[in-house]
Every structure is written in C-alpha cells, then in structure tokens.
TIGUPA-635732 format. One record per residue (C-alpha): residue number from 1; residue in one letter; chain; z, y, x. Coordinates in Angstrom, 2 decimals. Example, Ala and Ser with C-alpha at 12.3 -4.5 7.8 and 13.67 -1.06 7.14 Angstrom:
% TIGUPA-635732
+-----+-----+-------+---------+---------+---------+
|   n | res | chain |       Z |       Y |       X |
+-----+-----+-------+---------+---------+---------+
|   1 |   a |     A |    7.80 |   -4.50 |   12.30 |
|   2 |   s |     A |    7.14 |   -1.06 |   13.67 |
+-----+-----+-------+---------+---------+---------+
This chain:
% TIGUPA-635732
+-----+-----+-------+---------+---------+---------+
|   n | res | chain |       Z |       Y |       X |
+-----+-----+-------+---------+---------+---------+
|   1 |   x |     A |    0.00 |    0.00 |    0.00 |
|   2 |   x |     A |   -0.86 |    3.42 |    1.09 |
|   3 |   x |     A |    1.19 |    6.63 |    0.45 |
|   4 |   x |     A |   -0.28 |   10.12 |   -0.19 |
|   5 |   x |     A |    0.94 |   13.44 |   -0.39 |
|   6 |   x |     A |    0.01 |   14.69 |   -3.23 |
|   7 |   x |     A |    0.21 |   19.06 |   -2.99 |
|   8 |   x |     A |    2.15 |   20.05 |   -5.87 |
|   9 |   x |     A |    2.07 |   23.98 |   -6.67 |
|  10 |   x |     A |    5.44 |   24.95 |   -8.73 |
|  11 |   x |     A |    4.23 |   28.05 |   -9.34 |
|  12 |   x |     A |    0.64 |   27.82 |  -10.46 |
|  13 |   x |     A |   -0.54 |   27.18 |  -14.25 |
|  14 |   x |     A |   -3.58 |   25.22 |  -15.09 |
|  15 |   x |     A |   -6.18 |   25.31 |  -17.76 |
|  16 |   x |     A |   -7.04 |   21.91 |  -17.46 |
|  17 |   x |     A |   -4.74 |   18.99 |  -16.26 |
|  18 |   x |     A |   -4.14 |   18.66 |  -12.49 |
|  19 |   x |     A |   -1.64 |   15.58 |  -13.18 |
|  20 |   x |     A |   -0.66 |   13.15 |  -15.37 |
|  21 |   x |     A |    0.84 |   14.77 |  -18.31 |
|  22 |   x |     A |    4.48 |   13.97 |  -17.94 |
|  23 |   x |     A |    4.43 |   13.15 |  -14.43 |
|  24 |   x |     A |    8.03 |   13.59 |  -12.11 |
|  25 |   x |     A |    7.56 |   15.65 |   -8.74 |
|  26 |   x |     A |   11.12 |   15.43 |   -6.90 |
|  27 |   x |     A |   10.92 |   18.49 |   -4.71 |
|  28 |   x |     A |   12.27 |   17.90 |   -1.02 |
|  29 |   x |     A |   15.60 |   19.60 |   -2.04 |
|  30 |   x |     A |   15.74 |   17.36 |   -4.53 |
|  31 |   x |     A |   14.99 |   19.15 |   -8.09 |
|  32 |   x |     A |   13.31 |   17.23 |  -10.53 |
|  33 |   x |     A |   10.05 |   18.79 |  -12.43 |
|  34 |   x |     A |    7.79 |   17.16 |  -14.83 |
|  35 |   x |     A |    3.77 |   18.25 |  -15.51 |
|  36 |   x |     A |    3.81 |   19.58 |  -19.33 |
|  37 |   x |     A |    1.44 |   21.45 |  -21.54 |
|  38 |   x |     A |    2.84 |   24.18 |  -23.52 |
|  39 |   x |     A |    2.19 |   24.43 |  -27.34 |
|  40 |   x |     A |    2.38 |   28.14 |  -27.62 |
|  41 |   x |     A |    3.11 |   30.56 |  -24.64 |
|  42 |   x |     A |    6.40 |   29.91 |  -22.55 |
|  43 |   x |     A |    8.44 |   33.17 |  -21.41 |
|  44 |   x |     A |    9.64 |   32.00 |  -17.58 |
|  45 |   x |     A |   13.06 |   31.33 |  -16.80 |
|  46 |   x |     A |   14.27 |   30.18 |  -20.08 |
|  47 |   x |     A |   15.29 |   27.14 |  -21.95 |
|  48 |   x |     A |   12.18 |   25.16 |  -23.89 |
|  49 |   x |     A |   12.76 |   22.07 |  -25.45 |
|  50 |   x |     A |   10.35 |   19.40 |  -24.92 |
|  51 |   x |     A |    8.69 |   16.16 |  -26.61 |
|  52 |   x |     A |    8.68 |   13.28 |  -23.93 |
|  53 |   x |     A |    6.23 |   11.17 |  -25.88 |
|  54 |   x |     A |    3.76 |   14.35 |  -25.54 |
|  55 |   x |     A |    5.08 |   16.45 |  -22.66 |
|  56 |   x |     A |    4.34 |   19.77 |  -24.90 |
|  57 |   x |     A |    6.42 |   22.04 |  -24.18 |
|  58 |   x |     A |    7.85 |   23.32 |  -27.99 |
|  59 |   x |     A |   10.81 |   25.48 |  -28.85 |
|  60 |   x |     A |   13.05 |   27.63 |  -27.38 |
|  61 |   x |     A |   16.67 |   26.50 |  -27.17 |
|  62 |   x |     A |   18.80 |   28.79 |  -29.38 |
|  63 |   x |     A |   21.71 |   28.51 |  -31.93 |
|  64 |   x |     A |   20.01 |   28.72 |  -34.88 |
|  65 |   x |     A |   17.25 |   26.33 |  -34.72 |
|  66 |   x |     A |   17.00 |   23.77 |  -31.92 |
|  67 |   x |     A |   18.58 |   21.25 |  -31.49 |
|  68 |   x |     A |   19.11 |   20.70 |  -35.23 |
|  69 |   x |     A |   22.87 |   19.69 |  -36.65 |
|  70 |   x |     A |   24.09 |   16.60 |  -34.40 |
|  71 |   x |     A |   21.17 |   16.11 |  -32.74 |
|  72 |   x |     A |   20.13 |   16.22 |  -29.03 |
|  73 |   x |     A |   17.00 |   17.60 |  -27.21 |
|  74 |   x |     A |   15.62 |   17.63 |  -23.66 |
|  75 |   x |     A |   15.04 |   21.00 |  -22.22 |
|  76 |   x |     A |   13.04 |   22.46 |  -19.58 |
|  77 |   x |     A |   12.95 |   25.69 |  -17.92 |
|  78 |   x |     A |    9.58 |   27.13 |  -16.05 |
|  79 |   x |     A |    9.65 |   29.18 |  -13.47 |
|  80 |   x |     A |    6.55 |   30.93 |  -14.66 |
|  81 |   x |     A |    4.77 |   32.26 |  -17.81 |
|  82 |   x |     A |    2.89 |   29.21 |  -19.04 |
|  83 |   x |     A |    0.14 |   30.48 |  -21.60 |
|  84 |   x |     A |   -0.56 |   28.38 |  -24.31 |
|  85 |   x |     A |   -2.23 |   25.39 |  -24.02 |
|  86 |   x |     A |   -2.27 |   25.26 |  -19.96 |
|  87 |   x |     A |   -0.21 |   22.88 |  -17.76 |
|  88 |   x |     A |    2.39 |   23.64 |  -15.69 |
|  89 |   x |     A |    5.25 |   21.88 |  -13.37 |
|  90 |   x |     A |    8.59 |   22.55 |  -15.23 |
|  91 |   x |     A |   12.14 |   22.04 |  -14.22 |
|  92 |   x |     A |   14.09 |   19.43 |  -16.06 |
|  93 |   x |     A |   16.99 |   18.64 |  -13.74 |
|  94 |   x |     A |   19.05 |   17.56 |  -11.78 |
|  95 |   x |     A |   19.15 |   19.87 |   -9.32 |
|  96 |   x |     A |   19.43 |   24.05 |   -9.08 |
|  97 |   x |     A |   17.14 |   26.32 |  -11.19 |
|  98 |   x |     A |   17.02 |   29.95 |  -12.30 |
|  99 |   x |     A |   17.42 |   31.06 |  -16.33 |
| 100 |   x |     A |   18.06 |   34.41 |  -18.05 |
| 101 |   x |     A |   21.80 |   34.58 |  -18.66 |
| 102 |   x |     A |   23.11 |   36.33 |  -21.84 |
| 103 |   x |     A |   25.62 |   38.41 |  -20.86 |
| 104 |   x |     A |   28.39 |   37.97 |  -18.15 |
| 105 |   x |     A |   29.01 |   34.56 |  -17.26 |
| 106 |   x |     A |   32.32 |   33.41 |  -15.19 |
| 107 |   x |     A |   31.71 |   30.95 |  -12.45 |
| 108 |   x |     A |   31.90 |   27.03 |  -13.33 |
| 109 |   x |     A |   32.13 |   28.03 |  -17.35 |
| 110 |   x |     A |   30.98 |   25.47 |  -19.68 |
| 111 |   x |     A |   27.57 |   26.94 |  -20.73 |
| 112 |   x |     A |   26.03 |   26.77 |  -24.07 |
| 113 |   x |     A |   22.57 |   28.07 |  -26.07 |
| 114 |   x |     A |   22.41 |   32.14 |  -27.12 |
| 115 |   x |     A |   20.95 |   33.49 |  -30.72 |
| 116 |   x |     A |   18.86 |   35.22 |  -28.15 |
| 117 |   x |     A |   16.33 |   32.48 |  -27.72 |
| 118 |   x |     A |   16.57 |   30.42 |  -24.46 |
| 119 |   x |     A |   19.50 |   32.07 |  -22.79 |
| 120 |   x |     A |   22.56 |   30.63 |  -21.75 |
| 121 |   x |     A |   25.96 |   31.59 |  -22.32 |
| 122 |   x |     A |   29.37 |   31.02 |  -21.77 |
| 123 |   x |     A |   30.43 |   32.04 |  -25.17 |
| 124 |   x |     A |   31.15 |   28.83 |  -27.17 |
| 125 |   x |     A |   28.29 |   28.01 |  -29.88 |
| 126 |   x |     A |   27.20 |   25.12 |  -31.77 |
| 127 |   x |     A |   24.73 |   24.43 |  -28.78 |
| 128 |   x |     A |   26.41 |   22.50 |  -25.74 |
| 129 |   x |     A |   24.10 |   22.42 |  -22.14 |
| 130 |   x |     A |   25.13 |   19.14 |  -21.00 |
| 131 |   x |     A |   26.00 |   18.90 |  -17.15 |
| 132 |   x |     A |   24.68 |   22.56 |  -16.57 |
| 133 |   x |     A |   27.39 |   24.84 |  -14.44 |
| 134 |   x |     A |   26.85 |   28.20 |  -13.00 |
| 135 |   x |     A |   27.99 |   28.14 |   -9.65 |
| 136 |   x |     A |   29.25 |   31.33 |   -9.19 |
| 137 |   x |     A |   29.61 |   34.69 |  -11.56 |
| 138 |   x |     A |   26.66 |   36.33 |  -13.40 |
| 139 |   x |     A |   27.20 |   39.87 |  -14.15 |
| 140 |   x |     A |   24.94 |   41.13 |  -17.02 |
| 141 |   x |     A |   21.56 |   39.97 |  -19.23 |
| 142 |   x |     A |   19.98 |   39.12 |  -16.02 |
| 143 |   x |     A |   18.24 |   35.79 |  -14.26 |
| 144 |   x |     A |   20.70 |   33.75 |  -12.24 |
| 145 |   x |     A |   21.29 |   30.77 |  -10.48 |
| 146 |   x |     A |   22.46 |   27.79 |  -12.53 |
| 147 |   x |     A |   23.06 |   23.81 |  -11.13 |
| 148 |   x |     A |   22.15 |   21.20 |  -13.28 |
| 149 |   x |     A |   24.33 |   17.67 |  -12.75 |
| 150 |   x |     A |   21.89 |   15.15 |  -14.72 |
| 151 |   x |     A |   18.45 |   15.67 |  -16.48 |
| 152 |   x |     A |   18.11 |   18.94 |  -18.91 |
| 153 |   x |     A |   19.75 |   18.02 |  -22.61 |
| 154 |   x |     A |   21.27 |   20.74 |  -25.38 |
| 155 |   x |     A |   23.53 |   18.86 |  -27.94 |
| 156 |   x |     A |   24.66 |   20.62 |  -31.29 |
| 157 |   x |     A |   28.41 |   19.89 |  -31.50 |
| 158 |   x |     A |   28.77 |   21.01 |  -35.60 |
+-----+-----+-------+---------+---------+---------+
C-alpha cells in the first residue's frame, strides 16, 4: 500500500467537490475537520449544525430552534464564509477552534447556545455544548479561542 499526501486547504471554498463529501482531515495539531456542502450561506466562526448522512451544512445553533426539545445535533464551525451550495473543510472537533462569543465569558465556564444564532455563551440556556471549554476569559461579543474535548454536539437539556 502506498500513502499520499493529500494538500488540504482549510481556508479555501469550492464550487465543485475537491473531496469526498464527508471526508475527516486530522490536521497535524490534531483538529478534526470534515468536507461539507452548505445548504444556504454559512457566516464563519459560528456554530452550524450538520446532517452526517448528507454532510450539508444546515442550521445555526441557537436557543430557540436547534437542537429541538431533548434532542441532540452535531455542530460544526467554519473558519470561513461558505456560500451556498460550495464545499468547504469545517471544524467538528476535538481539538481548538475559534467562534463568536456572546458576551463575556469566564475561563473554563460550561458553555451553552445564544438566541443570537451560533454564539456561545456562558449564560445557562436550554442548549448544552457538550465537552466545549473556553480556555481562558473572553471579554465582549467578539471571536475567541474555544477547546473542544470530543467531536462537536449541542444537547437541549428542557
């Protein structure tokens, strides 16, 4: 068996498909991204849920809408704007990304979904980020740097 690098641009979008659609690139530092196509244009550097039997990237994670009442939903966050209908390589965790908090943010809160769409928050909601921790204060409605422990899930705890 032969090996080949394979050159995998994180921050690149594609009109048509480079990769397999739902293909896993572990990055040397060890972050986990997947090849998706979004249904409907994707802001950067906040949370999108995801269908893994289609890799389309869907919804925004917020309160209100996603996930639904006790359910659970894979997330993603892109480094880049992703218009609709191209490809792109999306974070989905483990490992350490940047997101949009919503306000201030101690260090090593438990974090949670915002009514602003795709933001995370320390202020308890009904939307739980499972294994995602903020390593050290954010100060204001600004991008930071969060750590993800496993792969990318919100859970609605009502």
């Amino acid at each position: 068996m032969t090996l080949q690098k394979v050159t995998v641009n994180l921050l690149r979008q594609d009109k048509s498909p480079r990769h397999l659609l739902g293909e896993l690139h572990i990055s040397q530092t060890d972050q986990h991204y997947r090849y998706m196509q979004a249904d409907g244009a994707v802001t950067a550097n906040v949370a999108w849920s995801y269908r893994p039997n289609t890799w389309q990237i869907e919804d925004l994670i917020e309160v209100a809408v996603t996930p639904a009442t006790a359910e659970s939903v894979p997330f993603c966050v892109s480094a880049i704007a992703i218009t609709d209908n191209y490809y792109a390589w999306v974070f989905i965790g483990p490992g350490v990304f940047t997101a949009t908090a919503a306000a201030n943010i101690a260090a090593d809160a438990i974090l949670y979904g915002h009514a602003t769409a795709g933001e995370i928050d320390d202020a308890a909601t009904a939307c739980l980020l499972r294994g995602v921790i903020v390593p050290a204060a954010i100060t204001g409605n600004v991008t930071g740097t969060f750590y993800a422990t496993k792969e990318l899930y919100a859970i609605d705890l009502a």
